[in-house]
N, C-alpha and C positions, 0 to 999 in steps of 0.2 A: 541536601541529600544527593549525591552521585550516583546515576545508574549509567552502567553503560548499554546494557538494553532496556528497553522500554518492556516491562512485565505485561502490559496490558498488551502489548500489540502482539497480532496474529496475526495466518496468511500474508500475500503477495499485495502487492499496489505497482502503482505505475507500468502498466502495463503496457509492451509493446508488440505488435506484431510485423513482420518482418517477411517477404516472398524471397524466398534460396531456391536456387536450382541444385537437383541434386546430378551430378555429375560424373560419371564412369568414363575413367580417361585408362586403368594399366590393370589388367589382371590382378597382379600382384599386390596392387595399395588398394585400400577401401575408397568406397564414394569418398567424395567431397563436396562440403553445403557453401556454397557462396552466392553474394545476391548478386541482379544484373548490374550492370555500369550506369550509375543516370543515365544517359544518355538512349537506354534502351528501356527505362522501368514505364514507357507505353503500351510494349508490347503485350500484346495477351496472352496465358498460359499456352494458351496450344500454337504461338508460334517462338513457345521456348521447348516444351516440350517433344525428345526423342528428334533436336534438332541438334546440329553441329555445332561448338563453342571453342572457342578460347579462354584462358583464363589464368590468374593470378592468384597470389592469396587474397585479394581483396575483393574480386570481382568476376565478373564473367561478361563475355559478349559471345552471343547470336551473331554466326557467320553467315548461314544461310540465308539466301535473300535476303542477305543485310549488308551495305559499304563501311566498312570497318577504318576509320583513320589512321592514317601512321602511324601516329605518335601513341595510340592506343592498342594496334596490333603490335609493335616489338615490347609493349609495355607486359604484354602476358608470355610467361615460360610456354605454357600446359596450353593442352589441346585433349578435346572428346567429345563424348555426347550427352546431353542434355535426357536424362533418363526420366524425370517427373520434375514439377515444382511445389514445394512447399509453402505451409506457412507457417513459421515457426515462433511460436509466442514467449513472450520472457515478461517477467514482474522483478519488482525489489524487494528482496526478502528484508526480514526487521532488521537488519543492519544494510541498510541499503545498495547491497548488491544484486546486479543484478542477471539473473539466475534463469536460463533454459528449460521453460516446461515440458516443452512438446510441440510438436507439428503437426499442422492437420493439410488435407488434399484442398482443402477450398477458403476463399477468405471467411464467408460465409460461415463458417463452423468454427474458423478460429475466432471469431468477433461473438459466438455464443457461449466459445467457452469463456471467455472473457468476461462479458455479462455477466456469466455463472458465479465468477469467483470475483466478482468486482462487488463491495460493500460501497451504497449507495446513500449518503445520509441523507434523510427524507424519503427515503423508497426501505430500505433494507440495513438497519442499523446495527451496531454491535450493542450487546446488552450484557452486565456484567452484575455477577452476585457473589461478597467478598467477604471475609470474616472482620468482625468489628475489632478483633485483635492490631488490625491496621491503623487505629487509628487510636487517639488518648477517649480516657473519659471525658473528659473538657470538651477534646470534639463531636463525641457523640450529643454532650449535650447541646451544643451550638447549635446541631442541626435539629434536634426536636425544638429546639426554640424558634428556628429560622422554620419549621415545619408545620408551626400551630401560629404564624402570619403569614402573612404577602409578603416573600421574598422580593426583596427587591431588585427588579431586571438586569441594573447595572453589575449585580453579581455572576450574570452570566450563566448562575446556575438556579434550581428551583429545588428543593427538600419539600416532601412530602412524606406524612405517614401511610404505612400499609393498614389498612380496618384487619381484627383480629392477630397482628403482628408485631412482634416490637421491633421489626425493622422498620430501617428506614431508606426511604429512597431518595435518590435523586436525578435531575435530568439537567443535563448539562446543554447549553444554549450556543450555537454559532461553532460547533467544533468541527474539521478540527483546530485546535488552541495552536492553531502555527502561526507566526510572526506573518505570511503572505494571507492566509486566508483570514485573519484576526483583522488585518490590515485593511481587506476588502470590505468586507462583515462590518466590522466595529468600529474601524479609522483607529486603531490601535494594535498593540503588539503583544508577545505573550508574557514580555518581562515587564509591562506597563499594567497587565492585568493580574498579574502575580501582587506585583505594588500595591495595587488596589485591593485586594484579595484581603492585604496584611492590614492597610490605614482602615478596613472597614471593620478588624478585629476577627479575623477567620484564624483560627489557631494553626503554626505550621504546618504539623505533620498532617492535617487535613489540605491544609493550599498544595501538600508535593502529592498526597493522593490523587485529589482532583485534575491537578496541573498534568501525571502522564496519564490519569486516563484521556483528557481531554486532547492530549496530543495523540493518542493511538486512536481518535475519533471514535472514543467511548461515547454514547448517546445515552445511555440508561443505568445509572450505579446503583446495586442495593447493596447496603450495610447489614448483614445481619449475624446476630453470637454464634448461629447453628452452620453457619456456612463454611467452606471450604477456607484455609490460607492460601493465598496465590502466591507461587514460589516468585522468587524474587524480589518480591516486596517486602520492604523491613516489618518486623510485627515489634509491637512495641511493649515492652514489658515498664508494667508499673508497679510501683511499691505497694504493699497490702495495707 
């Protein structure tokens, strides 16, 4: 099965945050956000702050009570002043670009919002409720069979039944299913555990459910007939 997006995954990852000076150099053209020169990323806000700069597309340097080298003062066009410093956060949206949230005045507040929108597994997992249309009758029934034993762990995954429901659940183990962290996790990879998935008789179109949820660091899946279709995902039609 070909996706070119991952249906299950949502929100940002990879988060980064990043200190810009914001910079007022000509009436006429708006600020501009660029960060300091290594060379200066010691300094502390308030000795970049409503100070004098130089600057570049790529960089800036603090003139004031600062010795600025040669080779790095003709290296900047532009010249102005150093009006605030930000901090400017950025994540990788689900096609892994990566993409300018917002700026905040303190690192402090950018590193909360961060936290905020950071999914944690083992702290704060993604949980997902999905129609059974996704998946064959074969593999519904696989999973109440694997649902009414002890799964076994090298499956990576666990089925259980819901009391009073004819869904079913499952919790997926060691995700997410990426080749680096599979690798850490389990000394293994995710096309080794796909393999696996098949020689231990898990019906396909159940191992490509599994497999992205597992990669968009689904922790909790339920199957159930009343539940929504999740766009993106093939629904499978069977003959009557």
């Amino acid at each position: 099965m070909i996706q070119q997006i991952n249906p299950f995954a949502r929100g940002y990852y990879g988060f980064e945050i990043r200190r810009v000076a914001v910079i007022s150099y000509d009436d006429r053209h708006p600020q501009t956000f660029v960060p300091l020169h290594p060379t200066q990323h010691h300094l502390p806000d308030d000795q970049m702050a409503l100070h004098a700069c130089i600057f570049n597309e790529g960089y800036a340097l603090v003139t004031e009570h600062q010795v600025i080298p040669g080779d790095l003062d003709v290296s900047c066009s532009g010249s102005g002043t150093i009006l605030a410093v930000f901090y400017s956060i950025y994540g990788k949206d689900v096609e892994g670009a990566l993409i300018h949230l917002g700026d905040s005045q303190t690192r402090e507040f950018a590193q909360e919002v961060v936290r905020t929108l950071t999914f944690e597994t083992g702290f704060y997992s993604r949980c997902w409720e999905i129609s059974t249309a996704h998946i064959t009758d074969e593999a519904g029934r696989f999973l109440c069979e694997l649902a009414d034993i002890a799964t076994p762990t090298a499956f990576l995954f666990v089925a259980f039944r819901i009391p009073y429901s004819p869904a079913i659940g499952i919790k997926l183990i060691a995700t997410p299913w990426t080749d680096i962290n599979l690798q850490q996790v389990e000394g293994t990879t995710a096309t080794d555990l796909r393999a696996e998935h098949r020689a231990k008789g898990v019906p396909e179109e159940l191992i490509d459910v599994l497999h992205l949820a597992g990669q968009a660091d689904v922790r909790m899946l339920v199957l159930d007939a009343d539940a929504s279709i999740l766009e993106g995902l093939p629904v499978i039609e069977e003959e009557a």
